[in-house]
C-alpha positions in Angstrom: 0.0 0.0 0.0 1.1 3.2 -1.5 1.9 6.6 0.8 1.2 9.2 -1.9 -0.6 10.4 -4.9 -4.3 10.4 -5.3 -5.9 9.5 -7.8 -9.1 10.5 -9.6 -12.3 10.5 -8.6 -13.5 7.2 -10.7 -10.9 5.4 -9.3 -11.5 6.0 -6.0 -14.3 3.5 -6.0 -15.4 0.2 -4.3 -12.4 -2.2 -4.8 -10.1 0.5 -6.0 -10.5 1.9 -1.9 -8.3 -0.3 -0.6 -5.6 0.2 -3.4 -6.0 4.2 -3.8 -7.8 6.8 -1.2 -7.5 4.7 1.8 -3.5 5.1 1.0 -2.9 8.6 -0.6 -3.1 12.4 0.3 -5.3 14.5 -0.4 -3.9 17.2 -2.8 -5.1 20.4 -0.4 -2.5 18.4 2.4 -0.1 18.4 -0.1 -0.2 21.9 -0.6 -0.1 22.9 3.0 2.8 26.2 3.6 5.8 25.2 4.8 6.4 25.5 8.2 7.4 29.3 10.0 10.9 29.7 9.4 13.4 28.8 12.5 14.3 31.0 15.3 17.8 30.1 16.2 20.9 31.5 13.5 20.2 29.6 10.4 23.3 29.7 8.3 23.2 31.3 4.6 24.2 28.6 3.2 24.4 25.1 3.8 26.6 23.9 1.1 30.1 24.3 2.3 29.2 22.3 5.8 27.3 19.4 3.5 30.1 19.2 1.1 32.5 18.5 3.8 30.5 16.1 5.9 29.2 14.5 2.4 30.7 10.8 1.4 30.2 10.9 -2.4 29.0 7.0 -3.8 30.7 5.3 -6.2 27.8 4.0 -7.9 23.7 2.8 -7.4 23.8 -0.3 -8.7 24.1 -3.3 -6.9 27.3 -5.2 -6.7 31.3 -4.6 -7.1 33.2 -2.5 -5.1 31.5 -1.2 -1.6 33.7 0.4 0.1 32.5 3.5 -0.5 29.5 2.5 1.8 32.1 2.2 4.7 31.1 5.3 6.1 26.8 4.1 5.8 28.1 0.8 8.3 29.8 3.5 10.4 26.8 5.3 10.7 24.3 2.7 11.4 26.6 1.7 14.0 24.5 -0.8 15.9 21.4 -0.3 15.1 18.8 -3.4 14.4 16.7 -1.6 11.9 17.6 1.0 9.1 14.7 2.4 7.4 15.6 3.5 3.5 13.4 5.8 2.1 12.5 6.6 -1.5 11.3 10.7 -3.1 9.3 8.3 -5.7 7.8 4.7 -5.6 9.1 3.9 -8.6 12.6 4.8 -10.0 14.7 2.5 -10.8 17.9 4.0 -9.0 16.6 3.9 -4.8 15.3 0.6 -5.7 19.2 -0.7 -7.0 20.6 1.3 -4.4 18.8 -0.2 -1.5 19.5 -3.4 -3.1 23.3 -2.1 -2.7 22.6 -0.6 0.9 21.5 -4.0 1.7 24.9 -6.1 0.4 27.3 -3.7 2.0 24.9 -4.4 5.6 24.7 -7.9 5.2 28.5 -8.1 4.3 30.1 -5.3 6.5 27.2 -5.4 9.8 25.7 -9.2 9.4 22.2 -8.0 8.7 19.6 -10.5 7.4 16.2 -9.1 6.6 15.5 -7.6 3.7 11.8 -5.9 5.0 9.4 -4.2 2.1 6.0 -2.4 2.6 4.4 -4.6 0.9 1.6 -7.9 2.9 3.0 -9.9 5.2 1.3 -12.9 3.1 3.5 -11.8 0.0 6.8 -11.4 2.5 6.1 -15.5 3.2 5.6 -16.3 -0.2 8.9 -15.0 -1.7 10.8 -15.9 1.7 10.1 -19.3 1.1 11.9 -19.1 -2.4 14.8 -16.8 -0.9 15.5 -19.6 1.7 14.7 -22.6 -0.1 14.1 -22.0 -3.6 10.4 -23.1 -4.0 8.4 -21.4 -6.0 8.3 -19.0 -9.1 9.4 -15.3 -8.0 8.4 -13.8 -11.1 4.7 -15.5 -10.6 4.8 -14.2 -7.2 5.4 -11.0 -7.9 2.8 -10.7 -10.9 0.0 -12.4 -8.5 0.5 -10.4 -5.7 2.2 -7.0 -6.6 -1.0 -5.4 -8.3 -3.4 -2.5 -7.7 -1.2 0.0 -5.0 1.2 -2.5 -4.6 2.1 -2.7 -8.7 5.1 -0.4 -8.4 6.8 -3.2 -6.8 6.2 -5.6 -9.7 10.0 -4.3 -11.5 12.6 -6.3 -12.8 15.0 -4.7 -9.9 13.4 -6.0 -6.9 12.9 -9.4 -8.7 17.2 -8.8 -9.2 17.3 -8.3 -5.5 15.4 -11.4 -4.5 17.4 -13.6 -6.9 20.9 -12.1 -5.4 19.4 -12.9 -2.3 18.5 -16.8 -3.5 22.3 -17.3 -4.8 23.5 -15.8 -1.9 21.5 -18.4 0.5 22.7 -21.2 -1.6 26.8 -20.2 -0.7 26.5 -19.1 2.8 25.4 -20.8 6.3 23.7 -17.4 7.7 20.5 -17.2 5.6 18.8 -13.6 4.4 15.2 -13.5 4.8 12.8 -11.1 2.8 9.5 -10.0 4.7 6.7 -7.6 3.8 5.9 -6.0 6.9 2.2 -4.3 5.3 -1.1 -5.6 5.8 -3.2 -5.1 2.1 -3.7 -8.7 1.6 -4.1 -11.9 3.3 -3.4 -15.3 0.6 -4.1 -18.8 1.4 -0.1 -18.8 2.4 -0.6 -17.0 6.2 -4.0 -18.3 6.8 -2.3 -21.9 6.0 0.2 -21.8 8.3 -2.4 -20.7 11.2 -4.6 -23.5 10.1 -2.1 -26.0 10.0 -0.5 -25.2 13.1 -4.0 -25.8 14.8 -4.6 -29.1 13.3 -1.0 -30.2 14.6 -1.8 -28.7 18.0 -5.5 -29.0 18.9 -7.2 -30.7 15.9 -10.3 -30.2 17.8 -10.6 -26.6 17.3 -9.6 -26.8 13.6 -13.5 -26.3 12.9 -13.8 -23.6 14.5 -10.3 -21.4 13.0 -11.6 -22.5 10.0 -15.1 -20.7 10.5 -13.3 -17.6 11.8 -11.6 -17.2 8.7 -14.3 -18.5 6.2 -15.1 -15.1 5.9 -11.9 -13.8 3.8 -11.9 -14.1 0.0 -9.6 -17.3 -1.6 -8.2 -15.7 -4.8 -4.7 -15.6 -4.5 -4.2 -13.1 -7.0 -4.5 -9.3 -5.2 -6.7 -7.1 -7.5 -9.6 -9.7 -7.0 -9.5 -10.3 -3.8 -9.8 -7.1 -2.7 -12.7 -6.5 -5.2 -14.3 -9.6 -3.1 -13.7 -8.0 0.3 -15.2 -4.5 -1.0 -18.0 -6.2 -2.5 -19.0 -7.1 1.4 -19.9 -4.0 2.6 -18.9 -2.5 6.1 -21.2 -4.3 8.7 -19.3 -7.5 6.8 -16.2 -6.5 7.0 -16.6 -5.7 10.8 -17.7 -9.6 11.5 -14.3 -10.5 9.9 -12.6 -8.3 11.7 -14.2 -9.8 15.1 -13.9 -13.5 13.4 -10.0 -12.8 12.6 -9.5 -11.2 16.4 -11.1 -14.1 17.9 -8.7 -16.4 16.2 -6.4 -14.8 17.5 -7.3 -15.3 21.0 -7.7 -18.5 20.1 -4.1 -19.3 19.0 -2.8 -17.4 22.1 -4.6 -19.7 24.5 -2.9 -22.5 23.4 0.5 -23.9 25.2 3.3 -21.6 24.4 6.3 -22.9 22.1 8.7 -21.7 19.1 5.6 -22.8 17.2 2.7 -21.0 19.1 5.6 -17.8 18.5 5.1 -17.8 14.6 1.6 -19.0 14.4 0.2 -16.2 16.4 2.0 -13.3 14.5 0.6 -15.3 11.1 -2.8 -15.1 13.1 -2.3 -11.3 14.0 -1.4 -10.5 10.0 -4.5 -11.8 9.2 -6.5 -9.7 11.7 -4.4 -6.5 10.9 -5.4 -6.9 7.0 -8.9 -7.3 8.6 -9.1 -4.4 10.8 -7.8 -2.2 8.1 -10.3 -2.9 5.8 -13.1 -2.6 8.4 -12.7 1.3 7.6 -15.7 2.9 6.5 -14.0 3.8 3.3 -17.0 5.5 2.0 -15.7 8.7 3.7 -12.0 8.5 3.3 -11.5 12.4 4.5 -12.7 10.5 7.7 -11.4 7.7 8.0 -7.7 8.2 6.5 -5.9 9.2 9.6 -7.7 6.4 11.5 -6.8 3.9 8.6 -3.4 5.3 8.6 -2.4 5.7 12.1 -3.7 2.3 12.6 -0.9 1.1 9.0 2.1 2.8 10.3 1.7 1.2 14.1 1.1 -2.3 12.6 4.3 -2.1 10.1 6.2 -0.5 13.2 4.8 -4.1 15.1 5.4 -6.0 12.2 9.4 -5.5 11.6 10.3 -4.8 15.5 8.4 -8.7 15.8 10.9 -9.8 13.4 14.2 -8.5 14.7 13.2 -9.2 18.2 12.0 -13.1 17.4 14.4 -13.5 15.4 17.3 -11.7 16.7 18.2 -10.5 12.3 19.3 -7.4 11.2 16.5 -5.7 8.8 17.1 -3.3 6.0 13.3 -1.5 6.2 12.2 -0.5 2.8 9.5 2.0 2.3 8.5 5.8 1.3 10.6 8.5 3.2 7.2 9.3 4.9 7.0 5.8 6.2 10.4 5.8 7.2 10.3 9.2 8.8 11.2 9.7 12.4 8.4 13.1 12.1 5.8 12.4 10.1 6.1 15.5 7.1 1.9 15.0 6.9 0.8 14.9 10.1 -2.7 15.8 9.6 -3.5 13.1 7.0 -0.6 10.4 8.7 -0.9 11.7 12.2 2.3 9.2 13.4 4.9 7.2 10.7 6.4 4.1 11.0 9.7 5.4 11.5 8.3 7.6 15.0 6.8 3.9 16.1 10.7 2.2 15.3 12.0 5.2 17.4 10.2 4.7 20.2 10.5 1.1 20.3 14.1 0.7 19.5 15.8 3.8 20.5 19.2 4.9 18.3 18.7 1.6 17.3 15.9 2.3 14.4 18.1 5.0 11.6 16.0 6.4 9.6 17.7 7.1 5.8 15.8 10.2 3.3 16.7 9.2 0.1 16.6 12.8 -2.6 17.3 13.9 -6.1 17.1 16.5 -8.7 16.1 15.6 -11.6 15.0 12.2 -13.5 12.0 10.2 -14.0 9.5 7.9 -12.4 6.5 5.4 -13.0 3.3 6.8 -11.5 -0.6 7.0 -12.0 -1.5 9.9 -13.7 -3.9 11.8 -11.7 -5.6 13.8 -14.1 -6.3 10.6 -16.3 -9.9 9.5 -15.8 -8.7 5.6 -15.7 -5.6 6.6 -13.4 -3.6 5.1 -16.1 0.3 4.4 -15.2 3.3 6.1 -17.2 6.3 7.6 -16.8 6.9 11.6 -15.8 10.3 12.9 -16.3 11.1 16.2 -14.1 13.6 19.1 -14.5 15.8 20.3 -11.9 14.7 21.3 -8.8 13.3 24.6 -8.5 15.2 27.5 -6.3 14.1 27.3 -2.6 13.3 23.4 -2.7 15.6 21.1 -0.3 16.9 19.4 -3.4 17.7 22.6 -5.3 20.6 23.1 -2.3 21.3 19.6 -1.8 22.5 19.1 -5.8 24.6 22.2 -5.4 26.8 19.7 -3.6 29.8 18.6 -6.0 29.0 15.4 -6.1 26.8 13.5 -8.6 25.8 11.0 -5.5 26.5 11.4 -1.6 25.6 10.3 2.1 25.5 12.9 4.6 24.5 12.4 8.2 22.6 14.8 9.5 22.9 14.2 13.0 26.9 15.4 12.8 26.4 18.1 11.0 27.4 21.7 12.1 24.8 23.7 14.3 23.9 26.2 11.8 23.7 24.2 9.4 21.2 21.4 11.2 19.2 24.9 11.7 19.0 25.5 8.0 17.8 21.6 7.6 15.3 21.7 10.4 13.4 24.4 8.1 10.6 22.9 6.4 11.3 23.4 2.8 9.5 22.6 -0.4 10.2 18.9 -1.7 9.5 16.1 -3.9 7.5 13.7 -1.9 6.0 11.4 -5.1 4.4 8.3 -4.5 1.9 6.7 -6.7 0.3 9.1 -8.2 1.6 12.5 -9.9 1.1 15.4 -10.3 1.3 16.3 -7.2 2.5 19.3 -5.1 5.8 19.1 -3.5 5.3 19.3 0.3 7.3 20.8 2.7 9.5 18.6 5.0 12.5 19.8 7.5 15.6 17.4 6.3 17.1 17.2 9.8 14.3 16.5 11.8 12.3 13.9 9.4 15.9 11.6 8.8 19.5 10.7 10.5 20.9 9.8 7.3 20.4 11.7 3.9 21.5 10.0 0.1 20.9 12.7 -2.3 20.9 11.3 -6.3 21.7 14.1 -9.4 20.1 12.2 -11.5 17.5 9.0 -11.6 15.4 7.2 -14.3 12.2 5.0 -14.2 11.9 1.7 -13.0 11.7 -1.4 -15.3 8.0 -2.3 -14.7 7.1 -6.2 -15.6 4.3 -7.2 -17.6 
């Protein structure tokens, strides 16, 4: 489920709810003034301090030489979870650099986890071929990365989870890939709940099964969620009771490494639930609700993970999910990144990823059918964040923002005008304050649109 971007009016419809204004901004948000200027000295300019704190990157793309993300281990230090950002959901250079972020973690920190927002159900599905090769990643990926979540359907994250399956096949320490979101629930999590209680307490397999009779079976995303919209509200509130009771259920049983992973399966499937539960007939309602209660449960999600599992996670997502302030408070009254912060302390960094100029795959928003093609922007303009941040000489850098001088952390905590796209455009910029909303800060000159797959 998507951040960013609404899209238009016929779209935001029935099924397309779940997939669209349940998970976007209103534009008048997006156009909200930036924030009064600060009162402590703000230095003039910002440049000279960035360049000399800035550690320029030798490349995006995944593999070779990374040493020159020596100084990204450094600054993670030890923390369990780094959140990587993204100014678009859909270019094609954050999604090959976090696949690069992750190699240099896993090689130079021993992280694990690869975590993306996308279902929990989808995370199991291409875990199991990451770990032991079963199953068809493209297939995956084309059943269960559609409607919000088909910007994730690209020939680079499909690279990433096949680097991920060779690497598993030479090495003892296995990576794990997770989808820490809650937009769809397949036969995959509702299995394992299921099969844990026939192994358990085969008596009260009848009755799980009734809890979750409710939930649609298609195993491809765009019509199942058509199914569960079709329902209706009152419905969609007797799931959610149904999933929450089989919850209760599952926890009352003896407790064991088993009980451990069946009732987080068992709490996936009431979080997809409870989410769509919304009344999303009156999405300037229900949004912050909807998305207050998305943030918390992705928060749960990948804090479960490292905690039961005791593996490093690189935390993929929006830099408004990954946020430690959320930029739109009024529409996403708390991020996933503040959740992280307060549950893990200096171990959760938070990484903005920027750029200039390039282009991305989105919806177009003043198409009738919210059809998806590529937009190609100029250079920032003069008073955006990333206007001063390409003024840097380097074509790629790191910076963090926590080490920065005084002044210049003043000058960043300003909210400024910036390119916040997600999946749908045009769009306003919105104003965020750098130093407050990240630790970390990768600024990219130049990027180009993902390779979407048919």
């Amino acid at each position: 489920m998507k951040r960013h971007g609404r899209l238009p009016a016929a779209l935001i419809t029935t099924a397309a709810l779940a997939a669209a204004a349940l998970f976007t901004v209103p534009h008048s948000a997006a156009a909200a003034p930036p924030a009064p200027q600060a009162t402590v000295a703000v230095s003039k300019d910002p440049v000279p301090a960035l360049t000399r704190a800035a550690s320029p990157l030798r490349s995006t793309e995944p593999g070779g030489d990374l040493r020159d993300l020596r100084p990204l281990a450094s600054m993670v230090g030890a923390a369990s979870v780094v959140g990587v950002g993204e100014a678009t959901h859909n270019s094609h250079d954050f999604f090959t650099l976090k696949h690069r972020i992750f190699q240099a973690l896993v090689e130079q920190k021993g992280f694990t986890t690869f975590a993306l927002e996308a279902s929990w159900s989808t995370g199991l599905s291409l875990d199991r071929y990451v770990v032991s090769g079963v199953g068809d990643p493209r297939e995956i990926m084309r059943r269960e990365f559609q409607d919000s979540y088909l910007f994730w359907n690209v020939q680079e994250y499909l690279d990433l989870i096949e680097w991920m399956r060779s690497y598993n096949q030479t090495h003892a320490r296995k990576l794990h890939f997770v989808g820490d979101d809650l937009g769809y629930v397949g036969p995959e999590t509702i299995g394992r709940v299921t099969d844990y209680v026939r192994k358990t307490r085969p008596a009260l397999l009848p009755g799980i099964t009734r809890l979750y009779s409710g939930i649609p079976v298609e195993t491809e995303v765009a019509p199942w969620t058509a199914a569960y919209f079709a329902k209706g509200v009152p419905e969609r509130l007797k799931i959610e009771a149904a999933a929450r009771q089989a919850v209760v259920l599952v926890e009352s049983l003896p407790a064991s490494p088993e009980r451990t992973w069946a009732l987080q399966h068992a709490r996936a499937v009431w979080q997809v639930a409870k989410l769509y539960s919304f009344d999303v007939e009156d999405p300037a309602a229900v949004l912050p609700q909807a998305m207050l209660f998305r943030d918390q449960v992705m928060a749960e999600n990948v804090t479960w993970w490292t905690r039961t599992t005791g593996g490093k996670v690189v935390l993929s997502a929006h830099n408004g999910h990954v946020t430690v302030k959320s930029t739109m408070p009024a529409e996403y009254p708390k991020a996933q990144g503040e959740f992280l912060r307060e549950e893990l302390g200096r171990r959760y960094v938070s990484v903005g990823l920027s750029f200039d100029h390039g282009s991305f795959n989105a919806r177009d928003t003043e198409d009738p059918q919210g059809a998806t093609r590529t937009f190609t922007l100029g250079p920032a303009a003069e008073g955006n964040n990333e206007y001063t941040l390409d003024k840097v000489p380097y074509d790629d850098y790191l910076v963090d923002l926590r080490t920065l001088p005084r002044s210049t952390r003043s000058w960043l905590q300003v909210a400024r005008s910036t390119r916040d796209i997600g999946t749908g455009y045009p769009m306003p910029d919105i104003p965020v304050a750098l130093a407050t909303s990240y630790d970390l800060l990768i600024h990219l000159n130049h990027v180009t649109a993902a390779d979407l797959l048919s």
